[in-house]
N, C-alpha and C positions, 0 to 999 in steps of 0.2 A: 401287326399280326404276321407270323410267316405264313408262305404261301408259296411252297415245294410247285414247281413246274417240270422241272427234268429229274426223275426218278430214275433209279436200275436199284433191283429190287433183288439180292442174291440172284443175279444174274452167272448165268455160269454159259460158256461154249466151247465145245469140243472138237476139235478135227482130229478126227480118228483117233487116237488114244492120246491126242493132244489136249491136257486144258487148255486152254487160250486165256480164259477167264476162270474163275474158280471162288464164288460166291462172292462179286462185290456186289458194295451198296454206297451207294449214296445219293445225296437231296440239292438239288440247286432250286435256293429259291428267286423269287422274282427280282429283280434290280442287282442280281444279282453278276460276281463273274466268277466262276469256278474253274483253277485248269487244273486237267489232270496229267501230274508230270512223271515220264518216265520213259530210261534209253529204248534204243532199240529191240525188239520182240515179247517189249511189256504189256504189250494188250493193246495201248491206247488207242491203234484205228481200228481194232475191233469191237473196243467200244465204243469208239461214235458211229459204226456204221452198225450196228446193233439200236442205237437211236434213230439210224437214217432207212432201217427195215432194208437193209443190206445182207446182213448177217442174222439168221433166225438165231435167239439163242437155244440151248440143250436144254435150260433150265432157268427157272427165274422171270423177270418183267422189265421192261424198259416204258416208261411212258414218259409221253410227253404233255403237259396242261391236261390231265387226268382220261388221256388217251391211251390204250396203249397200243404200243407199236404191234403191226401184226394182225389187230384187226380192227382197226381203226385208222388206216394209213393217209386216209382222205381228208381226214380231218386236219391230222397232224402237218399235212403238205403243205395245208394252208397258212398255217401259222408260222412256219420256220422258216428262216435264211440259212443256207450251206454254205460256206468258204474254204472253197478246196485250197491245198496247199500251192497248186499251180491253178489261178482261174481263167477257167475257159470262157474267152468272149472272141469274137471275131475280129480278126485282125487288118480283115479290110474296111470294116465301117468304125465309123469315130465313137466316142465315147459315147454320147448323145444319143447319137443311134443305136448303138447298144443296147443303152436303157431303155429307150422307145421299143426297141423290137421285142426282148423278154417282158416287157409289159405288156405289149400286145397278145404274145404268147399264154400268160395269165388271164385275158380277158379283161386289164388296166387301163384306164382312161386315164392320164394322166396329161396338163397343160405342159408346154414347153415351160413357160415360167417355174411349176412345180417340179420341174425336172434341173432346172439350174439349181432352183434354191437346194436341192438335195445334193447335188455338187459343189454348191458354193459351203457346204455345210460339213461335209467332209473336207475340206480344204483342199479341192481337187480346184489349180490354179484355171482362171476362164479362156487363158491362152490353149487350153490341153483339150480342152470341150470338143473343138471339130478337127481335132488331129485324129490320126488313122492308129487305131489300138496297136496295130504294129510298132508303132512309136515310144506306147508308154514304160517306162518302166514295172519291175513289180509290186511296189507299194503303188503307185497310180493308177493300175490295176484294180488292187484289190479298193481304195477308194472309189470306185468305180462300182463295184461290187456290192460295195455297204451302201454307197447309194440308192442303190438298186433295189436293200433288202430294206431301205427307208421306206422308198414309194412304194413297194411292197405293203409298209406297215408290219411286217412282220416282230411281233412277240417275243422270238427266242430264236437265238445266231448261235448255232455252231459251226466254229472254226476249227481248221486242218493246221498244224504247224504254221499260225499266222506270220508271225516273223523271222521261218527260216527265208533266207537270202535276200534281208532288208538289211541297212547301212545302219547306224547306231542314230542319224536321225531322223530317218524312214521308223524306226523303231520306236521311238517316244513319241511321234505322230500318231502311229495306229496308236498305241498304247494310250495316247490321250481321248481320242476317239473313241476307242472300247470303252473307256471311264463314261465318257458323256455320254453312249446310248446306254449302261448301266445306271447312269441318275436321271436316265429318262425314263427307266422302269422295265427297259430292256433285258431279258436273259439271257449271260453269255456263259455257254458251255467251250472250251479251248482244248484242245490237246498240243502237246508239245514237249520238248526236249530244254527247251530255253528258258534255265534256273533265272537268270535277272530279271525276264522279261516276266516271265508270270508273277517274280513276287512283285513288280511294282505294280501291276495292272490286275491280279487277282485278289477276292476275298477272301478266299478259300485258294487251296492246293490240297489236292489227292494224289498221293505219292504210290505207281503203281510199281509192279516188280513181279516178273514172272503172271500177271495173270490174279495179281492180289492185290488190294490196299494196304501196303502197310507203315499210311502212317498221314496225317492228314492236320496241315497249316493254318493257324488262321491269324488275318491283323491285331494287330493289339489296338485299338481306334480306330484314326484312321492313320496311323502311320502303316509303313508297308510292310508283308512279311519279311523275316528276318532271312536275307540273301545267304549267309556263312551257314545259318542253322539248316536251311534247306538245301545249299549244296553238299554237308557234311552229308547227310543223312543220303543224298542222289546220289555222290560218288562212291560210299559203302556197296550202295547197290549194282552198282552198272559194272565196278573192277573187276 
């Protein structure tokens, strides 16, 4: 049975006589990974921050688990992970502590053991554990992160530009990671520019342009969307 969790509902937003947005719509459902692809001044961090109650939209709904954004934002808070493009964690405490301290900040009880195993699960190496975030790289980081939004328990991750400025095997790491919290039942909403990476790691692809959908991928099985057909159709757009 589906089961739609992140909605935008002919969503539209304006800045000053700017569309930004201009009636999209689309449905992520549960286990699911959706990105939405598209170059620069396509919309797409105005519409996850239109999901992240950032951005009011002019017109339309954004919900999230049959919330909607706007007046319901408490609820929503609770159930979501955010993965900014650059994530911010403190650079003088180590990974560990990290975790510990934004859990604490949630009001999370969580064991040391339960916080390894969410490290050792992201394949975040135990050598890295009590090193100074200073240290880590940006994929070590952001496993760091998704850790985080494990012992969270959190429902549904949306991601910023996950794999700009990851190595091409930083890149098939998260990517396999996003697959596994997707077959764990997890919802993953992505924005991004990265034609390879979304097709091997998404359901779905929403292809945005100026502030519109126009034009929307899907697997054929489980093989991956087709890479050629989805770049043919990005670089039309973006030239």
């Amino acid at each position: 049975m589906v089961n739609p969790v992140v909605v935008a509902e002919s969503l539209c937003v304006k800045f000053g006589d700017n569309n930004v947005l201009d009636d999209v719509s689309f449905a992520v459902n549960q286990g699911e990974v959706f990105a939405l692809l598209g170059g620069n001044g396509a919309g797409k961090s105005t519409t996850l921050k239109s999901f992240l109650g950032t951005v009011t939209p002019s017109a339309g709904n954004a919900s999230v688990m049959g919330h909607s954004v706007g007046s319901d934002n408490g609820a929503i808070r609770n159930k979501i992970a955010y993965l900014p493009e650059s994530v911010m964690l403190y650079g003088h405490m180590t990974g560990i502590e990290n975790i510990e301290y934004f859990l604490s900040l949630s009001g999370l009880n969580q064991t040391r053991a339960h916080v390894e195993a969410a490290l050792t699960r992201v394949a975040l190496q135990p050598t890295a554990w009590h090193k100074k975030m200073s240290e880590y790289s940006k994929g070590m980081r952001q496993k760091t992160a998704i850790a985080l939004a494990l012992l969270r328990e959190a429902p549904v991750l949306f991601l910023d530009e996950p794999t700009s400025g990851l190595d091409p095997s930083a890149i098939d790491e998260f990517n396999q990671l996003v697959t596994d919290l997707a077959q764990g039942g997890a919802t993953v909403f992505m924005v991004t520019h990265d034609v390879y990476g979304a097709c091997q790691v998404a359901h779905r692809i929403g292809l945005l342009d100026s502030g519109k959908i126009v034009g929307v991928f899907e697997r054929n099985g489980n093989q991956p969307i087709d890479t050629e057909e989805v770049h043919t159709a990005f670089a039309k757009r973006t030239v």
